[in-house]
C-alpha beads as a LAMMPS data file, in Angstrom:
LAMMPS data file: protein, C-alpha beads

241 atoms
240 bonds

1 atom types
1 bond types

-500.0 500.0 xlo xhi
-500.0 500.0 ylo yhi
-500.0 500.0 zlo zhi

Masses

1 110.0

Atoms # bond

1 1 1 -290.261 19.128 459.914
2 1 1 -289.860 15.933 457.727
3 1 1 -288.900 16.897 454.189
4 1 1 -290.212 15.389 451.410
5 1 1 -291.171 15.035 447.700
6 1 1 -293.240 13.346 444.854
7 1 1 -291.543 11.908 441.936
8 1 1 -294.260 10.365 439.758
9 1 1 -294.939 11.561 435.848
10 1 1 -298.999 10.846 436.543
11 1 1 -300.498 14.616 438.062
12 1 1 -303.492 12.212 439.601
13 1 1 -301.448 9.708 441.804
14 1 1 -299.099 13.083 442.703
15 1 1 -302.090 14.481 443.848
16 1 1 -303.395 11.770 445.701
17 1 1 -300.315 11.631 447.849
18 1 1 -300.436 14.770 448.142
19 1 1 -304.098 14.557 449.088
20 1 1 -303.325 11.521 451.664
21 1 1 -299.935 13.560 453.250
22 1 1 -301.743 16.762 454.045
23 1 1 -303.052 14.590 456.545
24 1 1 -299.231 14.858 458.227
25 1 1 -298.388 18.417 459.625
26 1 1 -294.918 17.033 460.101
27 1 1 -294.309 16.659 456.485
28 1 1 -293.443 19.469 454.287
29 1 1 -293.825 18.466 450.926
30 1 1 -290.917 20.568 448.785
31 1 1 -292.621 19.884 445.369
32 1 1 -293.605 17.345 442.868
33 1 1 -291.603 16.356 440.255
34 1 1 -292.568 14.972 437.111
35 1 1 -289.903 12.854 435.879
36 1 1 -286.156 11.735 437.081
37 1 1 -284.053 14.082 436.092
38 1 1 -286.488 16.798 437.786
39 1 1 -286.592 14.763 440.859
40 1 1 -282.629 14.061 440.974
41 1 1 -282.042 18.155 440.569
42 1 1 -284.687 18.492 443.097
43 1 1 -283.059 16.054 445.582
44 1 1 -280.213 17.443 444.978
45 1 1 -281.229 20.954 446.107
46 1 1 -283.066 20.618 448.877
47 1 1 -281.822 16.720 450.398
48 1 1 -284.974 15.882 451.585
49 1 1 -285.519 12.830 454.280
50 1 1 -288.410 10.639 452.179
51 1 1 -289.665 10.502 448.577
52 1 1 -292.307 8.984 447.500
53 1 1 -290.998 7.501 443.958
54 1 1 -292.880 6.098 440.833
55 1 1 -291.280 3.258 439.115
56 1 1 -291.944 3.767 435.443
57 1 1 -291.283 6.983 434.288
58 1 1 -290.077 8.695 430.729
59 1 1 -286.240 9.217 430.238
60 1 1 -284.945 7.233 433.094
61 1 1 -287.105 4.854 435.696
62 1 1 -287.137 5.573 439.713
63 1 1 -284.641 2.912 439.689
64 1 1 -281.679 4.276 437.816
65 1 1 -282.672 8.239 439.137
66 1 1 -281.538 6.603 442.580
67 1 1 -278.478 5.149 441.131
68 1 1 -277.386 8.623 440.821
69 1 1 -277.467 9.425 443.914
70 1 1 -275.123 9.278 446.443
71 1 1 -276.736 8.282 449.731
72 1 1 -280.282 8.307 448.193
73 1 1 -282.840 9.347 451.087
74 1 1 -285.303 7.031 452.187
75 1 1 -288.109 5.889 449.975
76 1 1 -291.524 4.969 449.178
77 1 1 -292.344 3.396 446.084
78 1 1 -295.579 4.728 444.264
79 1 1 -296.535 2.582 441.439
80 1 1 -298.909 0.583 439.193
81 1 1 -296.887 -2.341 438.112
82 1 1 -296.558 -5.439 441.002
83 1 1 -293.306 -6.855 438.883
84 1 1 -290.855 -4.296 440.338
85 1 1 -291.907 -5.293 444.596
86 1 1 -288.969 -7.717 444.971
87 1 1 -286.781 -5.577 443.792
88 1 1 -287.518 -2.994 446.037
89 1 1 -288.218 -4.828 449.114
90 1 1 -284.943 -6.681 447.981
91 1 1 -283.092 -3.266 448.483
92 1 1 -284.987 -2.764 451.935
93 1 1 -287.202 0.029 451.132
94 1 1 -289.362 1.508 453.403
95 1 1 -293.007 0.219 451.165
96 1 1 -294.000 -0.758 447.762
97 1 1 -297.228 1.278 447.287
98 1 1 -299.429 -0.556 444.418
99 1 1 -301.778 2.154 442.485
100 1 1 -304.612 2.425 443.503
101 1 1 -304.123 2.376 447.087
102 1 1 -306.157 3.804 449.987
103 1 1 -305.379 6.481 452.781
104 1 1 -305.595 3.420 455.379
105 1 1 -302.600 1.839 453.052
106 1 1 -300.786 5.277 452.523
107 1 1 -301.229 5.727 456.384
108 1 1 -299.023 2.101 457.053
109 1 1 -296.128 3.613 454.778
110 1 1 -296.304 6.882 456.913
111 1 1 -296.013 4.397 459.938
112 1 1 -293.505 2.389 459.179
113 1 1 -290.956 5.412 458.046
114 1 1 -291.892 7.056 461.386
115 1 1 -290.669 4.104 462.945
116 1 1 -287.630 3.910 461.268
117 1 1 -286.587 7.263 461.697
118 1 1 -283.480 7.965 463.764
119 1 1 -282.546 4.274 462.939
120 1 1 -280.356 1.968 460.392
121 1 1 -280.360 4.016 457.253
122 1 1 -278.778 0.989 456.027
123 1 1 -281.720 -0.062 453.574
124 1 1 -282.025 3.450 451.151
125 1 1 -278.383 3.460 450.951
126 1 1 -278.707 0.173 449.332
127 1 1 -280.909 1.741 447.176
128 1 1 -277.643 2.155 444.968
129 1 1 -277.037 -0.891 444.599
130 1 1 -280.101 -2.933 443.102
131 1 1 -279.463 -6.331 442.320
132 1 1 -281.209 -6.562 438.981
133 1 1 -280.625 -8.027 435.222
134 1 1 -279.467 -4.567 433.809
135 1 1 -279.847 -3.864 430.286
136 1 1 -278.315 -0.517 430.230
137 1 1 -276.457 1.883 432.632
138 1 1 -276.892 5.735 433.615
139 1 1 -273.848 7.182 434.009
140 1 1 -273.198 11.467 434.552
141 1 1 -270.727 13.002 431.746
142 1 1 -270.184 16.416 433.272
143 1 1 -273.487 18.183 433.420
144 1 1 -275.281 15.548 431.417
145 1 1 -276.792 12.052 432.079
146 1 1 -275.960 9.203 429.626
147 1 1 -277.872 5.978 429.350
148 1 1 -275.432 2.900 427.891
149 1 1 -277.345 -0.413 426.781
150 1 1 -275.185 -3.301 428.439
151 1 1 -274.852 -4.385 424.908
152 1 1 -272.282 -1.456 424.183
153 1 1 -269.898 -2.273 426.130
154 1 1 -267.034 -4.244 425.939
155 1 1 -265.654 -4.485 429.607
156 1 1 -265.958 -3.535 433.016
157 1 1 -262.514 -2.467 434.817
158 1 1 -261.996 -1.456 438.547
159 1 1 -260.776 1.680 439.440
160 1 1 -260.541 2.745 442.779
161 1 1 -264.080 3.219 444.389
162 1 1 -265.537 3.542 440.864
163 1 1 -266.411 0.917 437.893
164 1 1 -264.427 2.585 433.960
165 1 1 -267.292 1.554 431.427
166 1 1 -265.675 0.776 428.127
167 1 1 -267.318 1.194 425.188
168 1 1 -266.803 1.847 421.342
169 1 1 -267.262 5.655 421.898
170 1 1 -265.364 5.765 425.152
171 1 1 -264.570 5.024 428.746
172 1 1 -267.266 6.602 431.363
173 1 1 -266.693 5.896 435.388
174 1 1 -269.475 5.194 437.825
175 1 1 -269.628 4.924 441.319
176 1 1 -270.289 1.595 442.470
177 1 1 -268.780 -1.852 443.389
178 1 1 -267.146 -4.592 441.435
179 1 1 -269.747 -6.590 443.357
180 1 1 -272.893 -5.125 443.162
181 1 1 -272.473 -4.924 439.198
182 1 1 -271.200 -8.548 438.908
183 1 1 -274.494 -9.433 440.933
184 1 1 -276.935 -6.720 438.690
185 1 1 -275.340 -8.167 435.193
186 1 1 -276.917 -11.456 433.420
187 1 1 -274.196 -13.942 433.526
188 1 1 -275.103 -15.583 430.772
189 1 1 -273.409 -12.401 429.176
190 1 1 -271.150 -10.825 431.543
191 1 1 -268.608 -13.031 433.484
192 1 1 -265.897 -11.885 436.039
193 1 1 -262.362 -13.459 434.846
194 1 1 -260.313 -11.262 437.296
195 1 1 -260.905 -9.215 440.737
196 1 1 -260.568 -5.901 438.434
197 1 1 -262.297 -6.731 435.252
198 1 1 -265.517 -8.249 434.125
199 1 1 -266.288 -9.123 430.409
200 1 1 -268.704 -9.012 428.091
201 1 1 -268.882 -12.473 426.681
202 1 1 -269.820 -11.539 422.743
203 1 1 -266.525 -9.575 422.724
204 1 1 -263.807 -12.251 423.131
205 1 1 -262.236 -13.274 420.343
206 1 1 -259.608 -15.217 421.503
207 1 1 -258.318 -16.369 425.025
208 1 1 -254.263 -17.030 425.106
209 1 1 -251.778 -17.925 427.973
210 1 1 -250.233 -15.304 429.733
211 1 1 -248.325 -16.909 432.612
212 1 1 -248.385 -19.692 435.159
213 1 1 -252.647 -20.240 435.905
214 1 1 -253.504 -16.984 434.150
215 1 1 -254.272 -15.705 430.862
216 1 1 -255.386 -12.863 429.050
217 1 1 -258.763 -12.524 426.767
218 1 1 -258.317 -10.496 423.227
219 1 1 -261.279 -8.501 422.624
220 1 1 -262.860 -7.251 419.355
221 1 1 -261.377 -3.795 419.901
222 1 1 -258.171 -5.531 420.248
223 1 1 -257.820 -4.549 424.092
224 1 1 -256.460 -7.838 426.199
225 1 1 -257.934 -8.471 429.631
226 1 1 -255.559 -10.353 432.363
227 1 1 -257.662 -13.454 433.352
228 1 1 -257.028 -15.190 436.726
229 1 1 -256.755 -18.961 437.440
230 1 1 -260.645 -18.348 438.996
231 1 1 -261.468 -15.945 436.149
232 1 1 -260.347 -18.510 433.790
233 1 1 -262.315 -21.826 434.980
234 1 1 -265.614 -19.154 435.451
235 1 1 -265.192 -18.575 431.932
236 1 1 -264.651 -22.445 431.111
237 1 1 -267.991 -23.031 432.535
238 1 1 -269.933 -20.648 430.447
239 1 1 -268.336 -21.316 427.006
240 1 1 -268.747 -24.668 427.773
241 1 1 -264.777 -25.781 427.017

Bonds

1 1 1 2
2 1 2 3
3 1 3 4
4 1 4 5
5 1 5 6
6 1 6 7
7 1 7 8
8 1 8 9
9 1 9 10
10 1 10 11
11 1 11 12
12 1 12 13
13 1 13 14
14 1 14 15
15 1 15 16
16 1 16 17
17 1 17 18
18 1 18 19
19 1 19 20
20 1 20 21
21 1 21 22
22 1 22 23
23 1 23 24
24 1 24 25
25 1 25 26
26 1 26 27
27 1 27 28
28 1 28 29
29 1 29 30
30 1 30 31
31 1 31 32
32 1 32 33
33 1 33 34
34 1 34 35
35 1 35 36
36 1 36 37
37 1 37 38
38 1 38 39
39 1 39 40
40 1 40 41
41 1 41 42
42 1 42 43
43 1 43 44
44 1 44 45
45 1 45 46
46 1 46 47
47 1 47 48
48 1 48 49
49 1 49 50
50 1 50 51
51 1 51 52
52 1 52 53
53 1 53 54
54 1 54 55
55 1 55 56
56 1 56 57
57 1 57 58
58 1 58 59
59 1 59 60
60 1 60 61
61 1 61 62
62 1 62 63
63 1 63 64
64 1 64 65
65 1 65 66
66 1 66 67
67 1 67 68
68 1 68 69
69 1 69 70
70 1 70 71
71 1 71 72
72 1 72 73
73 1 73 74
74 1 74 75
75 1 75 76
76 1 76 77
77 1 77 78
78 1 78 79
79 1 79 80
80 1 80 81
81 1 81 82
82 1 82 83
83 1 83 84
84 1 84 85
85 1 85 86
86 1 86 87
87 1 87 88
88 1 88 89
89 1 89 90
90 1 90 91
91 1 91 92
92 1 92 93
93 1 93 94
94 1 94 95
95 1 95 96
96 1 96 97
97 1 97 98
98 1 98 99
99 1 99 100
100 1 100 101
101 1 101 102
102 1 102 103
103 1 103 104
104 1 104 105
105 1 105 106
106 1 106 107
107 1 107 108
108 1 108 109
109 1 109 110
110 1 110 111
111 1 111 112
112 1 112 113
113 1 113 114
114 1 114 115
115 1 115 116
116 1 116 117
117 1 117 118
118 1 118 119
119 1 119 120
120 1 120 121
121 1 121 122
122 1 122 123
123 1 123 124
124 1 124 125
125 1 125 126
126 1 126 127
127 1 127 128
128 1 128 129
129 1 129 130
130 1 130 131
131 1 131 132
132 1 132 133
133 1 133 134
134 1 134 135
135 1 135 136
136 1 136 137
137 1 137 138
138 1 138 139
139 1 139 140
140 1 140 141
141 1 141 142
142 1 142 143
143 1 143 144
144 1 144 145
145 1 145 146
146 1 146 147
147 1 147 148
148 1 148 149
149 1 149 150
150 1 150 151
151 1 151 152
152 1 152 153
153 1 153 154
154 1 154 155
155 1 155 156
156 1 156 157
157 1 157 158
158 1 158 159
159 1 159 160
160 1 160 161
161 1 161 162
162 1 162 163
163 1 163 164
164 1 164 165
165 1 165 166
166 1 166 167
167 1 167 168
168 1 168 169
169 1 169 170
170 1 170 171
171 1 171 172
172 1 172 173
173 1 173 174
174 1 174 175
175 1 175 176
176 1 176 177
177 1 177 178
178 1 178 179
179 1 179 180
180 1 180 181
181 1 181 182
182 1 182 183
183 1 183 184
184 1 184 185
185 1 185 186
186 1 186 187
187 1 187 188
188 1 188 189
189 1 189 190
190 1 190 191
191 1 191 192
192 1 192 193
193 1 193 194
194 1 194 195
195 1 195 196
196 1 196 197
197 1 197 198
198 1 198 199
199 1 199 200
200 1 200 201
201 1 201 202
202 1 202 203
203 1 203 204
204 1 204 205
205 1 205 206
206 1 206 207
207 1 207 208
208 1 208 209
209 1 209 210
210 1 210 211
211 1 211 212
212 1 212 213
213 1 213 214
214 1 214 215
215 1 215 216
216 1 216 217
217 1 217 218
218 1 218 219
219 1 219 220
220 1 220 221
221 1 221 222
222 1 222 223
223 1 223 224
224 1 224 225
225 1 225 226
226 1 226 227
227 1 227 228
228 1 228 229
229 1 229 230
230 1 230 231
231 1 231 232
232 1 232 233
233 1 233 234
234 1 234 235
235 1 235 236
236 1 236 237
237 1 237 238
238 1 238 239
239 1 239 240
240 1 240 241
């Protein structure tokens, strides 16, 4: 059997999947969820092989629900807003379902997971790594989920396979790559200046010399960040010296 679930917050397009999967015996649908955080416990609990995800949702969007996850499973995306397609057939997923769709539309999603099944798994597992202009974060604190506006904080730092998140009320890690969150940040407001730290330009105060071709950046909460010979001419370019 195929395991699988319904994340969507509207109990008529959860039916209609529903409705349109029943038509599957290979599917067992494990439940429907009606936000994130029901459909991240959910996933959690029973790992199932597809969900079928809505986009906009209350709390936290499909989007940042899969950026808690580690080695999302693969996914349909259920939803009534066209805007958010690139970004999912960006990250490879499986379909981009547009609300109101048919059975004969539902039926090509069914077809193309089918034939992706027992291949690359490459695509949901980029899932994680979504290549868009964040304005905030979702981050885990123990048992709890925390949303950070981009705004908040004052600089990114590399440690080990995770990304610290500095802020005025603290430092919060995340799983993820230097790279992928240099590419999802706007860079008119975040700029890498070394291969561990990225900045948030509305925080530096003052850039001095360090040593030979590097320097370091004084931020308002009086922190310094080293700042490479690269770093340095990046941030040249954006501050226009």
């Amino acid at each position: 059997m195929i395991k699988t679930l319904i994340i969507d917050d509207e109990p008529l397009a959860a039916s209609i999947v529903q409705e349109f999967l029943a038509n599957y015996p290979q599917f067992e649908l494990l439940g429907v969820c009606q936000n994130g955080f029901q459909g991240l416990k959910a996933i959690q609990e029973h790992e199932p092989d597809l969900i079928f995800l809505d986009v906009q949702m209350p709390k936290i969007t499909g989007f940042e629900m899969l950026e808690l996850l580690d080695g999302p499973p693969s996914v349909i995306f259920t939803t009534a807003f066209d805007q958010y397609a690139l970004k999912a057939f960006d990250a490879m997923a499986i379909d981009y379902l547009l609300k109101p769709f048919s059975q004969d539309r539902f039926d090509q999603s069914i077809e193309k997971f089918l034939a992706q099944q027992g291949g690359n798994r490459e695509s949901t597992q980029k899932l994680n790594e979504l290549a868009e202009k964040r304005n905030r974060l979702v981050v885990r604190v123990k048992n709890e989920i925390k949303i950070i506006p981009t705004h908040e904080v004052s600089f990114f730092e590399a440690e080990d396979d995770y990304i610290a998140i500095h802020t005025s009320s603290g430092k919060y890690l995340k799983k993820m790559t230097m790279k992928s969150l240099e590419e999802a940040l706007d860079p008119a407001k975040f700029v890498r200046v070394h291969r561990s730290y990225l900045i948030n330009l509305n925080e530096i105060t003052k850039i001095e010399p360090y040593e030979r071709d590097n320097y370091l950046v004084l931020l308002r909460d009086g922190k310094k960040v080293p700042v490479s010979k690269t770093g340095y001419a990046r941030l040249r370019q954006v501050l226009g010296l």
